[in-house]
ZAMARGU-4260 file (C-alpha; in steps of 0.2 Angstrom, whole numbers, plus 5000, padded with zeros to 4 digits):
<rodrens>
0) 5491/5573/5407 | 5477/5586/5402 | 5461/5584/5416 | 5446/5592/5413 | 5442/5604/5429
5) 5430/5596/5442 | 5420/5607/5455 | 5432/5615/5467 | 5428/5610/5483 | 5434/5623/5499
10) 5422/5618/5510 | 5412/5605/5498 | 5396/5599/5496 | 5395/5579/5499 | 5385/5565/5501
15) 5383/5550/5511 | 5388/5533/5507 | 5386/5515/5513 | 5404/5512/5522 | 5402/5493/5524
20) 5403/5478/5513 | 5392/5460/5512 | 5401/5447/5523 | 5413/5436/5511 | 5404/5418/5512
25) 5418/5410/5518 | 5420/5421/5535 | 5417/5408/5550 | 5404/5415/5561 | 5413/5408/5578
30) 5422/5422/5588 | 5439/5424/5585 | 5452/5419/5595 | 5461/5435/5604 | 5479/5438/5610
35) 5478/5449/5625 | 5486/5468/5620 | 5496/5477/5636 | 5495/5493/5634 | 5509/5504/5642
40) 5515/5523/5642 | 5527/5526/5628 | 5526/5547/5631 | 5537/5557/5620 | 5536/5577/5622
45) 5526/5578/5606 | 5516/5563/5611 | 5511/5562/5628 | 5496/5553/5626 | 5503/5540/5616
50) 5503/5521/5623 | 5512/5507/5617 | 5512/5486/5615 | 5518/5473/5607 | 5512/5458/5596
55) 5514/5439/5593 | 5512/5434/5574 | 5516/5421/5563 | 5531/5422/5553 | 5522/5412/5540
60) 5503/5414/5540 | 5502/5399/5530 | 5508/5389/5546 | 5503/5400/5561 | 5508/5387/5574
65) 5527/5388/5568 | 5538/5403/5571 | 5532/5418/5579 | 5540/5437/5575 | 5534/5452/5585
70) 5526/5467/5580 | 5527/5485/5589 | 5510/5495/5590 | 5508/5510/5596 | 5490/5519/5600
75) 5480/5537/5604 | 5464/5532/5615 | 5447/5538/5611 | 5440/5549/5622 | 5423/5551/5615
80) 5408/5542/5624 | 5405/5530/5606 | 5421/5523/5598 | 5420/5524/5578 | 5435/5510/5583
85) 5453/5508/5577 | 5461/5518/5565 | 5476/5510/5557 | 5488/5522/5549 | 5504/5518/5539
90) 5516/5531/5534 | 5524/5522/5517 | 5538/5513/5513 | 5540/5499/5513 | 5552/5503/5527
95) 5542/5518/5535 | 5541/5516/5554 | 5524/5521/5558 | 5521/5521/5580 | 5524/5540/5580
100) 5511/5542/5565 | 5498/5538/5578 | 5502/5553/5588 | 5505/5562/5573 | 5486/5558/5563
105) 5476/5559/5582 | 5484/5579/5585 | 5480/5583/5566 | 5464/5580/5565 | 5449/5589/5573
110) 5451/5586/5592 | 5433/5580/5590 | 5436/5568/5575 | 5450/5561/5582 | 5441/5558/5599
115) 5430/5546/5591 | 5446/5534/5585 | 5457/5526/5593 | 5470/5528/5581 | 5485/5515/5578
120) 5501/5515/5574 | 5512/5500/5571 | 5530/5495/5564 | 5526/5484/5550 | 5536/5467/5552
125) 5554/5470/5550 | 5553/5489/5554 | 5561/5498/5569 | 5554/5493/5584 | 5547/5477/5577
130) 5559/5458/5581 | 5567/5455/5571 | 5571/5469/5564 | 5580/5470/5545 | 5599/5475/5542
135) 5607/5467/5527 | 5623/5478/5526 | 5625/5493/5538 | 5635/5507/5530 | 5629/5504/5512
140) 5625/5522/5509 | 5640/5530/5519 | 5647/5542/5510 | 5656/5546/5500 | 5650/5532/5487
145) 5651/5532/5468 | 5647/5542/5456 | 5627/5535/5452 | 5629/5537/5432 | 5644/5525/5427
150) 5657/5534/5415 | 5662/5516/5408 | 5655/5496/5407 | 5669/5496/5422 | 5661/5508/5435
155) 5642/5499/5429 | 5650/5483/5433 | 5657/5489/5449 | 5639/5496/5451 | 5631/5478/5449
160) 5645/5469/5462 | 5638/5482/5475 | 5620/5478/5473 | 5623/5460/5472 | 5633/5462/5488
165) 5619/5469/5497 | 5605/5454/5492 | 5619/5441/5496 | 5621/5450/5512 | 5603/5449/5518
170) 5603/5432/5511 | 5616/5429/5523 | 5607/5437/5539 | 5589/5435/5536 | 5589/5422/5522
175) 5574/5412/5534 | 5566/5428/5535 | 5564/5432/5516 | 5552/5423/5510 | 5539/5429/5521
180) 5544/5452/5518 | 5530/5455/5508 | 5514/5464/5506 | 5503/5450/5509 | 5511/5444/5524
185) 5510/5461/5531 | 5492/5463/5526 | 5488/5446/5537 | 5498/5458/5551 | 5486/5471/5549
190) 5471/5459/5553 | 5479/5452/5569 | 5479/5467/5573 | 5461/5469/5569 | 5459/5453/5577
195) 5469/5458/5593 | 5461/5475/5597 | 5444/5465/5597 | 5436/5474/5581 | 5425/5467/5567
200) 5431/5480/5556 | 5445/5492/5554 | 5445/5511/5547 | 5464/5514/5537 | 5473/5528/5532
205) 5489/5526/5521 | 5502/5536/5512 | 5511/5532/5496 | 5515/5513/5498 | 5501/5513/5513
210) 5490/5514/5499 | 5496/5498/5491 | 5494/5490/5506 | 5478/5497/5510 | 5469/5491/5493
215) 5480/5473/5496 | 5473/5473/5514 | 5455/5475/5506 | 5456/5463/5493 | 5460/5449/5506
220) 5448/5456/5520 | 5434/5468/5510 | 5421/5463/5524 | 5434/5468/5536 | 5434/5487/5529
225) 5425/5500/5537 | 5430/5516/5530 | 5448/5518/5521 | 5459/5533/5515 | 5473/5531/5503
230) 5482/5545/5501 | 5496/5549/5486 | 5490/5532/5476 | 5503/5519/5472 | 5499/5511/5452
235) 5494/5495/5456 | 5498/5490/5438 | 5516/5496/5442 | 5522/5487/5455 | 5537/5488/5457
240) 5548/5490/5442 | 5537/5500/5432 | 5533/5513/5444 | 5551/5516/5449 | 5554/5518/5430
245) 5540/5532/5431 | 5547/5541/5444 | 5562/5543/5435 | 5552/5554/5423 | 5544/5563/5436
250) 5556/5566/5448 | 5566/5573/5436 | 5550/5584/5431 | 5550/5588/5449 | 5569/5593/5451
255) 5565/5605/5433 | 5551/5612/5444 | 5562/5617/5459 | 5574/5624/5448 | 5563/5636/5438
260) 5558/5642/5456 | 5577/5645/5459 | 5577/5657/5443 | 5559/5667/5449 | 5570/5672/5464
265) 5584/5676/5457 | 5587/5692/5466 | 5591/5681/5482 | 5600/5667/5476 | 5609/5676/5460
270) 5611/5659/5450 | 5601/5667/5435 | 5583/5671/5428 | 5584/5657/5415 | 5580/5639/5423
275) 5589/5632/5408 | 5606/5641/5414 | 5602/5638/5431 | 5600/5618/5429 | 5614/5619/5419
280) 5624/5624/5435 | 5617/5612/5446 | 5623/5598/5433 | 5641/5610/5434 | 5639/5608/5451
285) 5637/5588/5452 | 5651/5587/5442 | 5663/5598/5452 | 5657/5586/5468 | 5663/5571/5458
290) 5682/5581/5458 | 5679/5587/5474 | 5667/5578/5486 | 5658/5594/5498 | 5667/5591/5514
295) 5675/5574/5509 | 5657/5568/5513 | 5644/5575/5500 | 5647/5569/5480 | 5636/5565/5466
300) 5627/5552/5473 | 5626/5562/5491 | 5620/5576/5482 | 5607/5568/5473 | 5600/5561/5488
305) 5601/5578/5496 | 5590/5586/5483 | 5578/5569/5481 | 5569/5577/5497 | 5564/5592/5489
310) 5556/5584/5474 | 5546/5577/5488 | 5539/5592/5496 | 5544/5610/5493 | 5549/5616/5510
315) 5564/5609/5508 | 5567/5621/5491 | 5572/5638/5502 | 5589/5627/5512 | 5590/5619/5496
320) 5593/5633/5485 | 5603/5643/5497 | 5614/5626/5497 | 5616/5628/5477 | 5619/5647/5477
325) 5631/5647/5492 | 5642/5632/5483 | 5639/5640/5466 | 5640/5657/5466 | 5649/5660/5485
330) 5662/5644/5483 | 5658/5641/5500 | 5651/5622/5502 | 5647/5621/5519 | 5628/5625/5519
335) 5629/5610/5506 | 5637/5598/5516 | 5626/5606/5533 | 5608/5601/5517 | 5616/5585/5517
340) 5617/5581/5536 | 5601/5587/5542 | 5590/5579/5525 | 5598/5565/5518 | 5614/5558/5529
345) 5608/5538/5534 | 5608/5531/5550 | 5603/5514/5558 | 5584/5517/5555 | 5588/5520/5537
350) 5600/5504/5535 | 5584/5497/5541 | 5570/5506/5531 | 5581/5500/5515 | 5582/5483/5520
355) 5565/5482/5522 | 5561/5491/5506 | 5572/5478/5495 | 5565/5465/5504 | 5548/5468/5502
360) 5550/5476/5484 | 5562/5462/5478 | 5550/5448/5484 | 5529/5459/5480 | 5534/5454/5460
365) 5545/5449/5446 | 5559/5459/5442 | 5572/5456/5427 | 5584/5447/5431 | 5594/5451/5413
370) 5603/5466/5416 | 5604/5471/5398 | 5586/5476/5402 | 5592/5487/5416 | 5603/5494/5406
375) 5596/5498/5391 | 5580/5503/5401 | 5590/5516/5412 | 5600/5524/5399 | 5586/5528/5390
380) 5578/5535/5405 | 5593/5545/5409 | 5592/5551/5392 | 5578/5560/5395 | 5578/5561/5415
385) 5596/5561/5421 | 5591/5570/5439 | 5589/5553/5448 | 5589/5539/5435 | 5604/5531/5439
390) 5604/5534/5459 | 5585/5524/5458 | 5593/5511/5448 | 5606/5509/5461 | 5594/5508/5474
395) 5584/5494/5465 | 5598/5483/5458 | 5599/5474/5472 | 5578/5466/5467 | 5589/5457/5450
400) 5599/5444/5463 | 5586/5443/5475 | 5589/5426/5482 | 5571/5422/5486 | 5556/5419/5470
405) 5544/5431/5466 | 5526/5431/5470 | 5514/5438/5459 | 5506/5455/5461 | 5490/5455/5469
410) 5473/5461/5459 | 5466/5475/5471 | 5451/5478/5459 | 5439/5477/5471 | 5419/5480/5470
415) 5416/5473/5487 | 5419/5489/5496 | 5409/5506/5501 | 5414/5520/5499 | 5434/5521/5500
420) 5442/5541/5499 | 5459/5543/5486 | 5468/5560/5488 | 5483/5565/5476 | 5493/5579/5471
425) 5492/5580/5452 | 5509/5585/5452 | 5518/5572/5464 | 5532/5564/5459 | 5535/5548/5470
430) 5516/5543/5467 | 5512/5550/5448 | 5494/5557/5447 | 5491/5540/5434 | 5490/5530/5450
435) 5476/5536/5457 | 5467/5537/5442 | 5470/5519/5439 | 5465/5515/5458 | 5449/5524/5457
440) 5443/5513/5443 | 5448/5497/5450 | 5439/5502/5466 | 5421/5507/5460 | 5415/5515/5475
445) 5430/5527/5477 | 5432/5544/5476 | 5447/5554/5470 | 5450/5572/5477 | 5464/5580/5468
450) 5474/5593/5473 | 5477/5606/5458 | 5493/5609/5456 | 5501/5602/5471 | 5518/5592/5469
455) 5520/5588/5489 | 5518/5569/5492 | 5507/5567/5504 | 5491/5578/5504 | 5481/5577/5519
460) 5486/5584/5537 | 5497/5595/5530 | 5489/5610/5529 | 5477/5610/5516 | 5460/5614/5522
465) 5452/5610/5508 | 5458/5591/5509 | 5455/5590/5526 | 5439/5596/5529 | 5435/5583/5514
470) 5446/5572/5524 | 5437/5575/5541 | 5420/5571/5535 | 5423/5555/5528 | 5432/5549/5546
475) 5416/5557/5556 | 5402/5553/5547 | 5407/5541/5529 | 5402/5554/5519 | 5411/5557/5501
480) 5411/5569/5486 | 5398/5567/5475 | 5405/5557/5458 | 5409/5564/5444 | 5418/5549/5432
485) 5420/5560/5418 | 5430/5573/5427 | 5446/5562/5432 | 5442/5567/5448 | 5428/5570/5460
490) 5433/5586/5468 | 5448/5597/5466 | 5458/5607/5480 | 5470/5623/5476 | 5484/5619/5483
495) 5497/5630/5495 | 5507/5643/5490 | 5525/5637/5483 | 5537/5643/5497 | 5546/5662/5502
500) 5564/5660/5499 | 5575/5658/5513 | 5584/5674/5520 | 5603/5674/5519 | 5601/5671/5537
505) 5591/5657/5539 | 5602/5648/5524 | 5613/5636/5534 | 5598/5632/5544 | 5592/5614/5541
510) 5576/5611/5529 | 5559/5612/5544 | 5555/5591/5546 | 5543/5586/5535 | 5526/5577/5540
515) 5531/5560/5543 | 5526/5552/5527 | 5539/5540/5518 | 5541/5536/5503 | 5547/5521/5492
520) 5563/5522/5501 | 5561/5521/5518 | 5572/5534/5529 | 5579/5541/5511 | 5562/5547/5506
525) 5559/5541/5489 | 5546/5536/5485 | 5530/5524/5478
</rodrens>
């Protein structure tokens, strides 16, 4: 999509907005009723300030006298003379466990930003630390699985009994549970939380599926809203089926990218100047590893979710493409099989983030239950996009025997709210630049900053200056870009440099850890 430039903003000119909301009518003016929080030291070596607690909530909102689940917070203390409050942050998912993230946003920001929040993390129901916790069918991504793109109606039928194996699976361990994995539910979370910690109102920062969650949040609570940032914007008019089929497209726009930066470097990795010929390897290689699983452990589907992560944020793409050239042109595919350990292999947190994920996906809105639509839907995706088609497919199959209704999406057009802050790389594939376009129409008092050119998901705190100055303002004053609705955006920021290529030393070292943002797909980061 062409956009017409904004004004680039490195340090940025902005203006103050009103960060509150009127009182909805219907808010009952007695004081709340407040369960006690016990705070306790939960130290890591990254995080030794960090301090944990746990939650009572009702399974069922509708019914909050019945059964209770348990949610895990986790929190970085102000230590500023006036508290600005609690700032919630959420990483993604749905699936993304988000107590480190409070340690993570209180080091990244200014020391005396951050000194004025006390910034919260919490395991959405469901997630990690959170009872119960989801795990439909431990194992279901061990490898080595099948091939992701069937050869024959048998292998796409064999495709389907898997996914339909994994929904009757969580029926069968969590089936009570179910009805209530959604985004509502865990938006009625959020506000205990609110409600616990003692706050009229809450400040928010999310990423990718955060965002959705954020806007849902704000839709239920706006007089709840203090200041909100949603970064790398879910389409609200996609969930959930329609956005996964966008990010077929653009992940495989993404993977085209990486690629071309393969051929630009030639002279390290010797797979050839022309991305043409050098996609055309990678595709050789993906056929070879069907043959010949990597190791016995990595084949098609293993290298696909290898090379997912890098579409996600490009310091992955030096171990990535040394992976490629030394299976391509050395024949040796141990750095390959070392990629897929140290990016993409599952463990019990991802069994979890993807149980999470379906069940929240699978129950948020309708998906079609036909799978002649799936079908035909996919091949022609593949058509055009055959990087990941099939493998996201696969992962959402399971939402078309879902053994619990649908709800219906919620309507987060919201003109209740000040002054909420959207950021979003126009190149990111797991959140497509659209979203945030459609967000900041549907929340009139937004403002979209856009990073040029960036294709990393996830913008702010990762060492963009220009975001995070922007970013920094908004948390310690409520101050926001100026609009400019005929821009697209409200103000741009270059993004960073794509990344040196890795020396031949470095090339069975495993990709640098990512900040800890998660997409759509929980521990496999894929994401909405």
């Amino acid at each position: 999509m062409q956009k017409r430039a904004g004004v680039l903003i490195a340090a940025g000119a902005l203006v103050a907005g009103a960060v509150t909301a009127a009182p909805s009518a219907a808010e009952p003016s007695a004081p709340e009723p407040r369960t006690p929080l016990r705070w306790s030291a939960c130290a890591t070596q990254q995080y030794p300030k960090l301090e944990c607690a746990t939650l009572p909530v009702p399974l069922d909102h509708a019914a909050p006298e019945g059964e209770r689940i348990t949610l895990a917070l986790s929190r970085i203390r102000h230590t500023a003379r006036t508290s600005q409050g609690p700032l919630l942050v959420n990483p993604g998912g749905p699936g993304g466990s988000g107590r480190t993230l409070a340690g993570f946003v209180a080091s990244s920001l200014p020391a005396s930003v951050a000194a004025q929040y006390d910034v919260i993390g919490f395991d959405p129901r469901g997630v990690g630390a959170s009872r119960p916790a989801l795990d439909c069918r431990p194992g279901h991504f061990a490898p080595v699985r099948p091939d992701s793109v069937p050869r024959d109606q048998r292998e796409e039928r064999a495709g389907l009994a898997r996914a339909a194996a994994f929904a009757r699976a969580c029926d069968g361990k969590h089936g009570r549970l179910l009805p209530f994995m959604d985004t509502v539910s865990t938006a009625r979370d959020l506000d205990a939380i609110r409600a616990a910690l003692g706050a009229p109102r809450i400040n928010y920062l999310g990423y990718s599926y955060g965002t959705y969650l954020g806007a849902v949040y704000a839709k239920l609570y706006p007089h709840r809203v203090r200041r909100a940032v949603l970064d790398s914007v879910v389409h609200p008019g996609g969930v959930w089926y329609d956005a996964n089929m966008a990010q077929n497209h653009a992940f495989d726009a993404r993977h085209k990218a990486f690629l071309a930066w393969v051929a630009r470097h030639d002279a390290v990795y010797r797979l050839g100047t022309d991305p043409a010929r050098v996609e055309a390897r990678w595709y050789a290689m993906r056929s070879a590893l069907r043959a010949e699983p990597a190791g016995g452990t990595v084949g098609p589907a293993e290298l696909e979710d290898t090379y997912l992560p890098g579409a996600y944020h490009d310091g992955h793409w030096p171990v990535l493409a040394a992976a490629f050239a030394a299976y391509a042109v050395d024949g040796d595919a141990g750095p390959l099989v070392d990629a897929y350990e140290s990016i993409a292999r599952p463990d019990a947190a991802s069994d979890n983030g993807y149980a999470v994920y379906t069940a929240v996906e699978c129950r948020d809105a309708r998906w079609p239950t036909s799978w002649d639509v799936w079908h035909r839907d996919h091949w022609a995706a593949h058509a055009k996009s055959p990087f990941s088609t099939w493998n996201n497919a696969w992962y959402n199959a399971p939402c078309a025997f879902w053994p619990v209704p649908p709800l219906t999406p919620v309507d987060v057009a919201n003109d209740a709210l000040g002054p909420v802050l959207l950021f979003q790389a126009d190149q990111d594939a797991a959140t497509p630049y659209e979203g945030a376009v459609a967000t900041r129409g549907l929340l009139p008092g937004s403002r979209l900053v856009v990073e040029r050119g960036g294709g990393n998901h996830g913008v702010t705190l990762r060492g963009n200056a220009c975001a995070d100055r922007i970013l920094a303002r908004y948390l310690a004053t409520g101050e926001v870009p100026p609009g400019d609705r005929g821009a697209g955006a409200d103000a741009w920021c270059p993004a960073a440099p794509e990344p040196e290529p890795a020396p031949a030393a470095a090339r069975r070292a495993p990709a640098p850890a990512p900040v800890p943002v998660h997409g759509a797909r929980g521990a496999l980061p894929r994401g909405n």
